[in-house]
Biopython code that builds the backbone (N, CA, C, O; Angstrom):
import numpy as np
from Bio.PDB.StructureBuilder import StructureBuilder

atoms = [
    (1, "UNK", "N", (0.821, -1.192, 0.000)),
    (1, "UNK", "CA", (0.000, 0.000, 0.000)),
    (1, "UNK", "C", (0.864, 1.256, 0.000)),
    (1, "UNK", "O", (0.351, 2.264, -0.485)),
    (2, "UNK", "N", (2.106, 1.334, 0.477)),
    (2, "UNK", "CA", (3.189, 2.357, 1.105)),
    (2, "UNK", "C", (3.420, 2.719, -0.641)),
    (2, "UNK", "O", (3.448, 3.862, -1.096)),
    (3, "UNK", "N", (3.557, 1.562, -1.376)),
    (3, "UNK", "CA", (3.849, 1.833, -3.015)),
    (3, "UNK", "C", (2.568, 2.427, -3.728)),
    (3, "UNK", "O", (2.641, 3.435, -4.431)),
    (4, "UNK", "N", (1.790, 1.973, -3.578)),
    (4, "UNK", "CA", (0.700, 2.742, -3.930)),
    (4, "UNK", "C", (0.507, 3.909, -3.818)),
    (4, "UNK", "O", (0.148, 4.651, -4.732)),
    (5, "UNK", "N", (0.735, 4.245, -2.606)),
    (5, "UNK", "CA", (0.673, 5.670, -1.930)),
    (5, "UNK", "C", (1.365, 6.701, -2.776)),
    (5, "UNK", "O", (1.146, 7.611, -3.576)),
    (6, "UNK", "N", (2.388, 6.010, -2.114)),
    (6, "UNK", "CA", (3.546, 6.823, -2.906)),
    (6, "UNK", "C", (3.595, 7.156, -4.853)),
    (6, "UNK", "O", (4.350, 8.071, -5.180)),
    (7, "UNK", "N", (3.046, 6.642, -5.670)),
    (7, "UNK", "CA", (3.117, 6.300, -7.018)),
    (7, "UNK", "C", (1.946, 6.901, -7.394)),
    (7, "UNK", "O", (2.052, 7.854, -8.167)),
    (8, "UNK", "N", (0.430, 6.443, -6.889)),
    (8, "UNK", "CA", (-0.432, 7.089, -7.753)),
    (8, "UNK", "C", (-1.273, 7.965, -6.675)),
    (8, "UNK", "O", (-2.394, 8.341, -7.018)),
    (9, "UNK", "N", (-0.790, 8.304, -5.403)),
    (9, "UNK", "CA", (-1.698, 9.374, -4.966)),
    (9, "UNK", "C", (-1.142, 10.903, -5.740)),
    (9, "UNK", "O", (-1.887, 11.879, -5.830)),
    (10, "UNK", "N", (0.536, 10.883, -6.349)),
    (10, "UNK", "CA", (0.269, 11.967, -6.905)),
    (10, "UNK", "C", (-0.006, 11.903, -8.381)),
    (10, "UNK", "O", (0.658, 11.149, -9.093)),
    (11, "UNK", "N", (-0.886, 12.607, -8.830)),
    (11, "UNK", "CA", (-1.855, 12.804, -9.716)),
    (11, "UNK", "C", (-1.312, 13.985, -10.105)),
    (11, "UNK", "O", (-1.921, 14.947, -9.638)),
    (12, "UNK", "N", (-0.422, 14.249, -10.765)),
    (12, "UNK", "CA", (0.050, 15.943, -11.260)),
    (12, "UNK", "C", (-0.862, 16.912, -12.361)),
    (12, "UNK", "O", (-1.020, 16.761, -13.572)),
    (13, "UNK", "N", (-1.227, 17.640, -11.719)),
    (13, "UNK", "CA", (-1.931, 18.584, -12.117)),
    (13, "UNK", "C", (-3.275, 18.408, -12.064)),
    (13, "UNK", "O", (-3.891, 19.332, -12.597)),
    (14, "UNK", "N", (-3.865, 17.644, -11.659)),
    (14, "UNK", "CA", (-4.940, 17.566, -11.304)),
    (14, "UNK", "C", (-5.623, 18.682, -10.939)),
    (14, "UNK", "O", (-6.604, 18.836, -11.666)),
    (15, "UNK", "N", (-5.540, 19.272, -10.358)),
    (15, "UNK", "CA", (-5.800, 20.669, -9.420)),
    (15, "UNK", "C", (-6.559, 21.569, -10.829)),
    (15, "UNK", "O", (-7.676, 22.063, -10.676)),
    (16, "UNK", "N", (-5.911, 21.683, -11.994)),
    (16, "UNK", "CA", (-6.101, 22.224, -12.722)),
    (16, "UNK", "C", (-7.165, 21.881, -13.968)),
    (16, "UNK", "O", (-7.627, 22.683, -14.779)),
    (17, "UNK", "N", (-7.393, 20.539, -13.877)),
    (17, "UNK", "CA", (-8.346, 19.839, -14.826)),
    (17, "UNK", "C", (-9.490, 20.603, -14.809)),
    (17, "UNK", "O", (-10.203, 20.697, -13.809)),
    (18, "UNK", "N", (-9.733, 21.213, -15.966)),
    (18, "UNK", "CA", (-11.216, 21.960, -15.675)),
    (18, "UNK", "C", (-12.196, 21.487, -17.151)),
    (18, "UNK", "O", (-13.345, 21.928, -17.108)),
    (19, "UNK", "N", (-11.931, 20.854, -18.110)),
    (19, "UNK", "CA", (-12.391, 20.930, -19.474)),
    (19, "UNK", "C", (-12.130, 19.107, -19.750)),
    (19, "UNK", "O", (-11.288, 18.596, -20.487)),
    (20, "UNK", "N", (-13.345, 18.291, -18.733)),
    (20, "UNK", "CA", (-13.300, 17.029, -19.179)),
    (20, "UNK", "C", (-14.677, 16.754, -19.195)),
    (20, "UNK", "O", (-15.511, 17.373, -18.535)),
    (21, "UNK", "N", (-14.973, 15.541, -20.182)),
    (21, "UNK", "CA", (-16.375, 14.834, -20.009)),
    (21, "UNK", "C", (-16.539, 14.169, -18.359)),
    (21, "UNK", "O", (-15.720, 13.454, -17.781)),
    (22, "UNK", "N", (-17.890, 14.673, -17.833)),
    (22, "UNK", "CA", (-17.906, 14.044, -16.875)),
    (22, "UNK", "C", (-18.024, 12.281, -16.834)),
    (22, "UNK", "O", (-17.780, 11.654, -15.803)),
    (23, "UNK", "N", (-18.415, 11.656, -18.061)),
    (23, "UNK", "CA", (-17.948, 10.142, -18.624)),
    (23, "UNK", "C", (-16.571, 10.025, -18.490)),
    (23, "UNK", "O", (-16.190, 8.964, -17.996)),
    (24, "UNK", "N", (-15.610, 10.950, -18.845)),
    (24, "UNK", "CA", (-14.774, 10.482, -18.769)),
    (24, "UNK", "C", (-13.575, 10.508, -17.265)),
    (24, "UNK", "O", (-12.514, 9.892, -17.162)),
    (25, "UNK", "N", (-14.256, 11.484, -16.216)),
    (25, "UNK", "CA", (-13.711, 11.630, -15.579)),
    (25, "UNK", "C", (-13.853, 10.388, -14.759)),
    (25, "UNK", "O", (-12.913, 9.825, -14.198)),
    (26, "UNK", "N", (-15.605, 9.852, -14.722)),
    (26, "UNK", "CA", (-15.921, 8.473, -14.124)),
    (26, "UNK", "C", (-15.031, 7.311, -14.459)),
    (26, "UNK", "O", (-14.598, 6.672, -13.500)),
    (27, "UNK", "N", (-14.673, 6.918, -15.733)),
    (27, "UNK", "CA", (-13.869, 6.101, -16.221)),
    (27, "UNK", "C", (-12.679, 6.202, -15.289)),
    (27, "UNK", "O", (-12.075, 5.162, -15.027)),
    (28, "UNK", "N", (-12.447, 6.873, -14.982)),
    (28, "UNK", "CA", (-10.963, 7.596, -14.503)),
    (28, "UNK", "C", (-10.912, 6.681, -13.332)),
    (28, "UNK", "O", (-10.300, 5.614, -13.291)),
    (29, "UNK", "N", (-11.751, 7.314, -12.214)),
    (29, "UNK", "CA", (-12.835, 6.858, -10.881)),
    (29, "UNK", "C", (-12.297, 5.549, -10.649)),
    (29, "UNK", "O", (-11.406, 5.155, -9.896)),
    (30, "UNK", "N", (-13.228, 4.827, -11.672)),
    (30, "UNK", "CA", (-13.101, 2.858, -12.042)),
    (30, "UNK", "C", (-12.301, 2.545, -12.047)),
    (30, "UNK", "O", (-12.174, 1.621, -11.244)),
    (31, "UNK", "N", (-10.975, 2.912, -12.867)),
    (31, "UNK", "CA", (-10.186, 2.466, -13.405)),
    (31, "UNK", "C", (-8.783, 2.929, -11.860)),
    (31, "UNK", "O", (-7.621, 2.547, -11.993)),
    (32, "UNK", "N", (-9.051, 3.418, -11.092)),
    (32, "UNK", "CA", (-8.310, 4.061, -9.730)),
    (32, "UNK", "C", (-8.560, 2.873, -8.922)),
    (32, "UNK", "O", (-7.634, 2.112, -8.642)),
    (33, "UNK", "N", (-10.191, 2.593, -8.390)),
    (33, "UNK", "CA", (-10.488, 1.904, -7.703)),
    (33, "UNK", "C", (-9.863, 0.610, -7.934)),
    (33, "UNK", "O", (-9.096, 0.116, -7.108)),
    (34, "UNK", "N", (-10.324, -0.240, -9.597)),
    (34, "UNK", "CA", (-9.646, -1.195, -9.542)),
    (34, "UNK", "C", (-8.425, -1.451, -9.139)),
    (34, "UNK", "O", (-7.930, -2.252, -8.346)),
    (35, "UNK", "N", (-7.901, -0.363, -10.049)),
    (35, "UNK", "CA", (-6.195, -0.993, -9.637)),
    (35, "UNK", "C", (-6.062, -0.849, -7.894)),
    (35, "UNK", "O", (-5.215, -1.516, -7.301)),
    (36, "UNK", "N", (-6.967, 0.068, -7.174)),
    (36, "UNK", "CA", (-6.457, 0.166, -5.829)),
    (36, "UNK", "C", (-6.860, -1.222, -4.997)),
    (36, "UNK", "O", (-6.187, -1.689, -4.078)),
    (37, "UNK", "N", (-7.903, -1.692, -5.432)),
    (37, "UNK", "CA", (-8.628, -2.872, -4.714)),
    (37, "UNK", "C", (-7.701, -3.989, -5.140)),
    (37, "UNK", "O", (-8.133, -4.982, -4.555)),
    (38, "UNK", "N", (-6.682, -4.322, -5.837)),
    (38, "UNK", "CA", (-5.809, -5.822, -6.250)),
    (38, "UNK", "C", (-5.047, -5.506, -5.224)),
    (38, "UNK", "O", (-5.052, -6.550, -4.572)),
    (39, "UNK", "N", (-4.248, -4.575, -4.527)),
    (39, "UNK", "CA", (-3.741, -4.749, -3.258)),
    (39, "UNK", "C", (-3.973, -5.422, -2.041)),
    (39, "UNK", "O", (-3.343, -6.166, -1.289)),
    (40, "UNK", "N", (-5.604, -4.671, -2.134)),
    (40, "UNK", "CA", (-6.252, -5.250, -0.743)),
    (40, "UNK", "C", (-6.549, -6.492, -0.954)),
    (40, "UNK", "O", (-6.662, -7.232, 0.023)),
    (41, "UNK", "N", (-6.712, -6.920, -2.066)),
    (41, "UNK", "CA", (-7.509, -8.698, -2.205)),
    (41, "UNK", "C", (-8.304, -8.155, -2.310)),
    (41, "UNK", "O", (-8.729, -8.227, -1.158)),
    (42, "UNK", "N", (-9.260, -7.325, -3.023)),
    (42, "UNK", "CA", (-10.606, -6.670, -2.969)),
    (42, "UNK", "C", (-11.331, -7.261, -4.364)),
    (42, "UNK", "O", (-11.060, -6.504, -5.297)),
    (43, "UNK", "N", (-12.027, -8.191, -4.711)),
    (43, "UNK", "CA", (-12.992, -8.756, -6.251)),
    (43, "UNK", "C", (-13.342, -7.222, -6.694)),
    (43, "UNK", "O", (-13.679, -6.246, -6.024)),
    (44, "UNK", "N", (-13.111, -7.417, -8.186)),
    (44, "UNK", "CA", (-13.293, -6.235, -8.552)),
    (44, "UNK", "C", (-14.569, -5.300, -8.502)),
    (44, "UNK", "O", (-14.643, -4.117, -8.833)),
    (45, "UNK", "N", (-15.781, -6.323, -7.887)),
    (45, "UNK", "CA", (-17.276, -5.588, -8.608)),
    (45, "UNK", "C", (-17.724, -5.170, -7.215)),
    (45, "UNK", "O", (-18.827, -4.697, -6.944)),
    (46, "UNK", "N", (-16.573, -5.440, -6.239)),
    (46, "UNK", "CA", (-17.352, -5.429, -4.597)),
    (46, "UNK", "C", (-17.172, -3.459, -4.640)),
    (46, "UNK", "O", (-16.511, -2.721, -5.371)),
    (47, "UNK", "N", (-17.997, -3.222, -3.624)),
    (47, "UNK", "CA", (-17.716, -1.747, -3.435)),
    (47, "UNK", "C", (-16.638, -1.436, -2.409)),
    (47, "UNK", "O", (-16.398, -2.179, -1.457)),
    (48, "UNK", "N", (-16.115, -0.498, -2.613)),
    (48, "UNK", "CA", (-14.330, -0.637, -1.692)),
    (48, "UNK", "C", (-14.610, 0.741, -1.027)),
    (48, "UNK", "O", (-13.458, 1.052, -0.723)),
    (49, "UNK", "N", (-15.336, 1.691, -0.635)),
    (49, "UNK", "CA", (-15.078, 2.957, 0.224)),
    (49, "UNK", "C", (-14.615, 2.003, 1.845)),
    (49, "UNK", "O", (-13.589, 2.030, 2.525)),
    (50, "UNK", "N", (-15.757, 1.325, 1.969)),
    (50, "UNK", "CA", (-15.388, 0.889, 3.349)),
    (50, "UNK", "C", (-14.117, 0.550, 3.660)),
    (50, "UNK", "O", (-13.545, 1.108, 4.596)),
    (51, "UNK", "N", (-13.444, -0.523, 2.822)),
    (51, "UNK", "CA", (-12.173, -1.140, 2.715)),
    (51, "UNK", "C", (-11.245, -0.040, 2.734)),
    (51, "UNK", "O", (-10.216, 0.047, 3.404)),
    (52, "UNK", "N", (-11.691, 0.727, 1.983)),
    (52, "UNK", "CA", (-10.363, 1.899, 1.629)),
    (52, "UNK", "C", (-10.049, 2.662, 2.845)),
    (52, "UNK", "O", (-8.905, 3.009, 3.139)),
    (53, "UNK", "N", (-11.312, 2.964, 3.687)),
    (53, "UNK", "CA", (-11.196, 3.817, 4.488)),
    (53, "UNK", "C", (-10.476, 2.735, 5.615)),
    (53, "UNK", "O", (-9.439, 3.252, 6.029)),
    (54, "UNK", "N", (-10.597, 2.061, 5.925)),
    (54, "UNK", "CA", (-10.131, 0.793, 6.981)),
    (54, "UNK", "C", (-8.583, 0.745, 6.943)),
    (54, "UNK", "O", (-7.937, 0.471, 7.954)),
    (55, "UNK", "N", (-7.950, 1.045, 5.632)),
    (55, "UNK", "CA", (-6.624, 0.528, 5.065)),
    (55, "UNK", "C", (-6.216, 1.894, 4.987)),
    (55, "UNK", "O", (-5.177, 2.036, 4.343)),
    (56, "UNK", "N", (-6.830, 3.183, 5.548)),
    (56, "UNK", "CA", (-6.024, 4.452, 5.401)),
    (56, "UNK", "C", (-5.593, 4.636, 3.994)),
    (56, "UNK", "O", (-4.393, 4.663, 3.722)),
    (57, "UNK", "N", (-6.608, 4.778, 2.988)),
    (57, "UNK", "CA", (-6.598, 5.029, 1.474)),
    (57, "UNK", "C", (-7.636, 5.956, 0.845)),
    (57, "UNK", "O", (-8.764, 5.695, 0.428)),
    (58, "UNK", "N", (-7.170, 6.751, 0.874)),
    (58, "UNK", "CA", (-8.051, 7.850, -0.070)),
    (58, "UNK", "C", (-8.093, 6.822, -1.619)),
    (58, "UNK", "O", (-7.322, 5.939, -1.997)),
    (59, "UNK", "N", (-9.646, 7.537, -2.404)),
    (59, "UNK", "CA", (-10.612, 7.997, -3.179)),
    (59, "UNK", "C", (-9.657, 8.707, -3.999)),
    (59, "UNK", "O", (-8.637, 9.266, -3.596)),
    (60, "UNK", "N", (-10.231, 8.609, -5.612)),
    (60, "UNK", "CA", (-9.333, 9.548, -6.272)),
    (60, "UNK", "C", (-10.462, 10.830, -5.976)),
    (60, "UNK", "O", (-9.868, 11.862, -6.290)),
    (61, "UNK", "N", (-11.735, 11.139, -5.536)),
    (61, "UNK", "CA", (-11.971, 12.123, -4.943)),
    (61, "UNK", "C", (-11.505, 12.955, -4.286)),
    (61, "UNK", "O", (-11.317, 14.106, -4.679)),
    (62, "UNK", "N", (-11.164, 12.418, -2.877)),
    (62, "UNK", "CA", (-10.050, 12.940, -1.951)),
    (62, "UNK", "C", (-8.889, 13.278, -2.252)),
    (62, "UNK", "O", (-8.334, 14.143, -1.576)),
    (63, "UNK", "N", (-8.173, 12.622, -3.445)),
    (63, "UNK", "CA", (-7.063, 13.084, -3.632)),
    (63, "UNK", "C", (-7.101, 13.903, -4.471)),
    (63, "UNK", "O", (-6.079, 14.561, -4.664)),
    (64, "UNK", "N", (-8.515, 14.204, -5.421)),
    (64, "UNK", "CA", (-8.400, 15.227, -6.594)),
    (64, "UNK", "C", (-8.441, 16.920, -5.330)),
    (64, "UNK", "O", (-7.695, 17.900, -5.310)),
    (65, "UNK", "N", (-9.758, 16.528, -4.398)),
    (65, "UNK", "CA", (-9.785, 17.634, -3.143)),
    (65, "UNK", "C", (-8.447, 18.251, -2.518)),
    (65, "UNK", "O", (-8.191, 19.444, -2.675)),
    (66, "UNK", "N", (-7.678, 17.471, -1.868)),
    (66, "UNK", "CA", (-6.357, 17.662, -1.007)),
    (66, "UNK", "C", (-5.441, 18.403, -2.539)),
    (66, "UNK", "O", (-4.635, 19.284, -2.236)),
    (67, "UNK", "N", (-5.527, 18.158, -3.664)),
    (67, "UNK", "CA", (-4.500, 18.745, -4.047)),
    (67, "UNK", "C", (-5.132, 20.294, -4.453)),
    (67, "UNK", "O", (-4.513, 21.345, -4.281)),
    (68, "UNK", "N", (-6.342, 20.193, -4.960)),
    (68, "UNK", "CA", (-7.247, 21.347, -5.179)),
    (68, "UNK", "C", (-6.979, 22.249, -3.915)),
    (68, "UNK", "O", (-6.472, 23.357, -4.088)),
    (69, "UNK", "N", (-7.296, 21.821, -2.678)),
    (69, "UNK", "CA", (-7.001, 23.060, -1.484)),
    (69, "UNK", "C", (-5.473, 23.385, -1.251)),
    (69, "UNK", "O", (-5.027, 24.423, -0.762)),
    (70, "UNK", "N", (-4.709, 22.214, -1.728)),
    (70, "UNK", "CA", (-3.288, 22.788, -1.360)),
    (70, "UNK", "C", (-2.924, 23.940, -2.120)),
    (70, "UNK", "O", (-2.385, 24.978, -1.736)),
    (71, "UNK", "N", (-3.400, 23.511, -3.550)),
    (71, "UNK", "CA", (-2.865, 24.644, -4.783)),
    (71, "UNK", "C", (-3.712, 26.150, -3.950)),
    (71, "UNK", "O", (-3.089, 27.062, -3.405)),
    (72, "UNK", "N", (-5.095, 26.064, -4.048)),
    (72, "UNK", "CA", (-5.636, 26.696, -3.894)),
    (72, "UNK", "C", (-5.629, 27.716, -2.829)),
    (72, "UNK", "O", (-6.080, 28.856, -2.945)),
    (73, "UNK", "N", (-5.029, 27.161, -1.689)),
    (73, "UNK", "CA", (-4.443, 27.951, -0.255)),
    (73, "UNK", "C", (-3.076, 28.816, -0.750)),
    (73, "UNK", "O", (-2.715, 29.913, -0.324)),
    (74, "UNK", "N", (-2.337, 27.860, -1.931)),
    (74, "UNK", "CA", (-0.919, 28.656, -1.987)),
    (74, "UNK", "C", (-1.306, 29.951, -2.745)),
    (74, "UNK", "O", (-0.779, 31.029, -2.470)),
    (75, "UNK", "N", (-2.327, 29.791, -3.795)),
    (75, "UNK", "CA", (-2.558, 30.957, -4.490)),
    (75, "UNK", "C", (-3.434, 31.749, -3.686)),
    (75, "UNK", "O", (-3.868, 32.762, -4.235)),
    (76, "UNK", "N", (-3.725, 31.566, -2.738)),
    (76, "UNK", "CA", (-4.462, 32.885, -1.823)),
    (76, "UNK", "C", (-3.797, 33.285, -1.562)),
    (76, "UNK", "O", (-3.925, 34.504, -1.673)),
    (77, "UNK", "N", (-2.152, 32.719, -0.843)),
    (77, "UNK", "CA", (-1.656, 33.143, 0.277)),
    (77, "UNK", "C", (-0.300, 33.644, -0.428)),
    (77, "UNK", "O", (0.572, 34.189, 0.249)),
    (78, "UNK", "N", (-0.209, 33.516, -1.297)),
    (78, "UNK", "CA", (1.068, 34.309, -2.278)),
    (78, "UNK", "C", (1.079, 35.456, -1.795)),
    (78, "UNK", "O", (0.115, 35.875, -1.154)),
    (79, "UNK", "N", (2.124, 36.150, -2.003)),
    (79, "UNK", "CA", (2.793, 37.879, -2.018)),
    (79, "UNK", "C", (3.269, 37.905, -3.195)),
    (79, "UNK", "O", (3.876, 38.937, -3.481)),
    (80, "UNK", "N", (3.167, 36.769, -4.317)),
    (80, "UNK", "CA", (3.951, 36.602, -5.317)),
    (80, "UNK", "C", (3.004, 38.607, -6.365)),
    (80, "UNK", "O", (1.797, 38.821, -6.467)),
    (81, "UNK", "N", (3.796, 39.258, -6.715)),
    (81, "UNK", "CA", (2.942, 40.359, -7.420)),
    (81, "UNK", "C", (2.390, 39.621, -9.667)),
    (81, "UNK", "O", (1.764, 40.109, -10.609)),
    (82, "UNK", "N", (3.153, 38.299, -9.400)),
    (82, "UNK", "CA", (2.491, 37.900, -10.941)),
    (82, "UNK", "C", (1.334, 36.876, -10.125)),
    (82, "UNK", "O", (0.292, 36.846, -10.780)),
    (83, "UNK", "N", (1.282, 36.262, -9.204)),
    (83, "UNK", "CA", (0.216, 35.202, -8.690)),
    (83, "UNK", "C", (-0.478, 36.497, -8.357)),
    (83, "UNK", "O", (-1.495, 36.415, -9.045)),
    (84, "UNK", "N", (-0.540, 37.708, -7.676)),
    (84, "UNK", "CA", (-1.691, 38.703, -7.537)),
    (84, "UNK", "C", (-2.812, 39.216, -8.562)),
    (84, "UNK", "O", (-4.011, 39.493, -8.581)),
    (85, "UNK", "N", (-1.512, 39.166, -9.540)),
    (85, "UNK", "CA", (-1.936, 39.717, -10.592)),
    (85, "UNK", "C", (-3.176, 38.750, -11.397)),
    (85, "UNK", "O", (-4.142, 39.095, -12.078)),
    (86, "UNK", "N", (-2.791, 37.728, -11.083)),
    (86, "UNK", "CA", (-3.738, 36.515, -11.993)),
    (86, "UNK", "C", (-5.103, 36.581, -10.845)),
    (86, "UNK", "O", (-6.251, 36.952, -11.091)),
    (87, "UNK", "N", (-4.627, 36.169, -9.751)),
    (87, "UNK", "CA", (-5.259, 36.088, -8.914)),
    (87, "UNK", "C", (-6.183, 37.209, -8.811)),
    (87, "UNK", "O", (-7.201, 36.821, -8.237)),
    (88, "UNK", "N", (-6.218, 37.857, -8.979)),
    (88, "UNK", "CA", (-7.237, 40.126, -9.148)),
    (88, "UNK", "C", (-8.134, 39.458, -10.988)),
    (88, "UNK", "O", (-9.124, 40.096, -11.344)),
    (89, "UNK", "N", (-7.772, 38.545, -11.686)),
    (89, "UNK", "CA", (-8.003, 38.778, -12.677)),
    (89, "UNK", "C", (-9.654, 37.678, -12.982)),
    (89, "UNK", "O", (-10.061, 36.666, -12.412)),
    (90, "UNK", "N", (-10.130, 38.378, -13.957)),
    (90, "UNK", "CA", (-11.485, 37.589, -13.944)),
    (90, "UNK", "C", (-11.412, 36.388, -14.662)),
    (90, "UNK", "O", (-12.208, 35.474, -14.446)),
    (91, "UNK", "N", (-10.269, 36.297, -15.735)),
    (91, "UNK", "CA", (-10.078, 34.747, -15.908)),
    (91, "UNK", "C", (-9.864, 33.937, -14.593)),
    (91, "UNK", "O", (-9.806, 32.720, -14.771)),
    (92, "UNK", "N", (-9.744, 34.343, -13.391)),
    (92, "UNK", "CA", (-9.264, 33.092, -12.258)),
    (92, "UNK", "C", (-10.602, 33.743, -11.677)),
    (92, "UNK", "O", (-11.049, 33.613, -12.817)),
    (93, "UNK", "N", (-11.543, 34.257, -11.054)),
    (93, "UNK", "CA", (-12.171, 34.726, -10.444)),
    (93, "UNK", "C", (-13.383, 34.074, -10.919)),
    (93, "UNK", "O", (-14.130, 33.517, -10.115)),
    (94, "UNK", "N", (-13.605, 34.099, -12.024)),
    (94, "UNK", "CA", (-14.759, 33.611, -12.734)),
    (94, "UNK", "C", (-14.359, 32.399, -13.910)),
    (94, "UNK", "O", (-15.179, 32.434, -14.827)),
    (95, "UNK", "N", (-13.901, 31.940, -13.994)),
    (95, "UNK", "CA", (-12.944, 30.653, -14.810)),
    (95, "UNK", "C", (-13.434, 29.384, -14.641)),
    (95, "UNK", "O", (-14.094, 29.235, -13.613)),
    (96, "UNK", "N", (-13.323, 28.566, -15.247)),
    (96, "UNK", "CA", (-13.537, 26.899, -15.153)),
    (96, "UNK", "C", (-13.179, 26.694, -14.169)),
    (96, "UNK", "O", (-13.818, 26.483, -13.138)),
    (97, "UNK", "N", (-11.673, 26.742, -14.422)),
    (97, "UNK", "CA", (-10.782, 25.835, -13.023)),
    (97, "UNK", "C", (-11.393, 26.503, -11.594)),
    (97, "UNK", "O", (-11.703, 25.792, -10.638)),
    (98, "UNK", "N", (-11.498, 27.721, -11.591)),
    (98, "UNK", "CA", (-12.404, 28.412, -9.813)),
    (98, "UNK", "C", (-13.667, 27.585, -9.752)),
    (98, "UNK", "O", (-13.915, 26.812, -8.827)),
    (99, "UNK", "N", (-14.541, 27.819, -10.916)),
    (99, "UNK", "CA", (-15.952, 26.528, -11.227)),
    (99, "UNK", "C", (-15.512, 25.446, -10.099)),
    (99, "UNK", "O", (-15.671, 25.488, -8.879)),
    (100, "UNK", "N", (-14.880, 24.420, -10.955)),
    (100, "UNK", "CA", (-14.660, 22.839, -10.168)),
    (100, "UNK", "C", (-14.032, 23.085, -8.996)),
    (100, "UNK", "O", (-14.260, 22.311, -8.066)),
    (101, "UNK", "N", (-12.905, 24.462, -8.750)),
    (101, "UNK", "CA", (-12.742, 24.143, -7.516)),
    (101, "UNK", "C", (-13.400, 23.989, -6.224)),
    (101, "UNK", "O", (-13.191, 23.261, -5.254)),
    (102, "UNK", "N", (-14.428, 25.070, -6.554)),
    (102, "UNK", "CA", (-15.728, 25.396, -5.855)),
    (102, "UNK", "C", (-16.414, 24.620, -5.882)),
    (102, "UNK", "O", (-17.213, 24.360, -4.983)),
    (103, "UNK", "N", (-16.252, 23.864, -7.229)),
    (103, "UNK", "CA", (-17.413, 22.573, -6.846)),
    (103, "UNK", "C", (-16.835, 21.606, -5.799)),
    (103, "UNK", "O", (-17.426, 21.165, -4.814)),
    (104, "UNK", "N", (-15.794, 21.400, -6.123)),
    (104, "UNK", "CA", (-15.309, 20.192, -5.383)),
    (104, "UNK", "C", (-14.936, 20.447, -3.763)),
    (104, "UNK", "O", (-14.984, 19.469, -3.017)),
    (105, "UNK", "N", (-14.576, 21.721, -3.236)),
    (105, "UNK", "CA", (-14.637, 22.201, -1.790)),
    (105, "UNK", "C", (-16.079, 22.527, -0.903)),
    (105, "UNK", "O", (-16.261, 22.263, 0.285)),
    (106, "UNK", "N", (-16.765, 22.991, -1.575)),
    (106, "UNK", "CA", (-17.763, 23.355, -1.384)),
    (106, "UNK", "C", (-19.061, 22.476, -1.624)),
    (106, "UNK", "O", (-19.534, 22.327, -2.751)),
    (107, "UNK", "N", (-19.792, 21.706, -0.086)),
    (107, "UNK", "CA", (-20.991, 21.006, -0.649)),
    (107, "UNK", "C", (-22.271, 22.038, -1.121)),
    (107, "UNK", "O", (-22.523, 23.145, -0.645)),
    (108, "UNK", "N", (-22.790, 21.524, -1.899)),
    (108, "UNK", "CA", (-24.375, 22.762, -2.595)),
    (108, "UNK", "C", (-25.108, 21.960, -2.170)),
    (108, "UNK", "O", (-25.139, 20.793, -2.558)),
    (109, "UNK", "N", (-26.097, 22.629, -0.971)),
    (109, "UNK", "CA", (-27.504, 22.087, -0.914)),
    (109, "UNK", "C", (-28.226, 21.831, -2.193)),
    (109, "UNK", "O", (-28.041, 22.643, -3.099)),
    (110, "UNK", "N", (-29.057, 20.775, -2.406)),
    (110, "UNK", "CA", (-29.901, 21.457, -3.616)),
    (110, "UNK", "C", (-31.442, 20.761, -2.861)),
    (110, "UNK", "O", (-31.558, 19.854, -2.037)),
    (111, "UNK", "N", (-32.135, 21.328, -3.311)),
    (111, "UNK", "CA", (-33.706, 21.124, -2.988)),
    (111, "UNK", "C", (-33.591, 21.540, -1.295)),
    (111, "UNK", "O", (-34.597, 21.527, -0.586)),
]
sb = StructureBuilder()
sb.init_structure("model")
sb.init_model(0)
sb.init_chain("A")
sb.init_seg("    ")
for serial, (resi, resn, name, xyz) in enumerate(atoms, 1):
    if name == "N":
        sb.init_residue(resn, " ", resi, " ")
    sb.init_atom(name, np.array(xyz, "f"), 0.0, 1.0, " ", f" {name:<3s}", serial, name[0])
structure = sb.get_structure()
């Protein structure tokens, strides 16, 4: 699991994915889980949150989240004056990538 960890929790650039089919992001999902469940001895069709959480294993959810707030804290918290600059600007303010980030930090009531 320590290899696992290490190999595919980082996901580079993730943080930034803003322009995918949501089909295809699911595929993505499946194709995480499986490979994560042949570690545990997990049959592929069983459902694994429980397992995962038991074995101290994030979700490619969780891991798409944790990297989204890390990026996302550094670009608040810059003094950088070119990260200000983007950061003041309505491409990042109003943008895709702010979209999903917001989606993905933020739960929306609905009904």
């Amino acid at each position: 699991m320590e290899l696992f960890r290490s190999h595919c929790y980082s996901i580079y650039c993730n943080s930034l994915w803003s322009r995918f089919r949501v089909a295809t992001l699911n595929r993505l999902k499946v194709c995480h889980n499986d490979i994560l469940k042949r570690p545990l001895g997990l049959p592929r069709w069983c459902s694994s949150y429980l397992d995962f959480a038991r074995n101290g294993v994030y979700n490619l959810d969780v891991i798409c989240r944790h990297s989204v707030f890390s990026l996302r804290s550094r670009v608040e918290l810059s003094t950088s004056s070119i990260i200000t600059s983007v950061r003041q600007s309505s491409a990042y303010v109003c943008g895709p990538i702010q979209q999903r980030w917001l989606g993905l930090l933020f739960v929306q009531n609905v009904g």
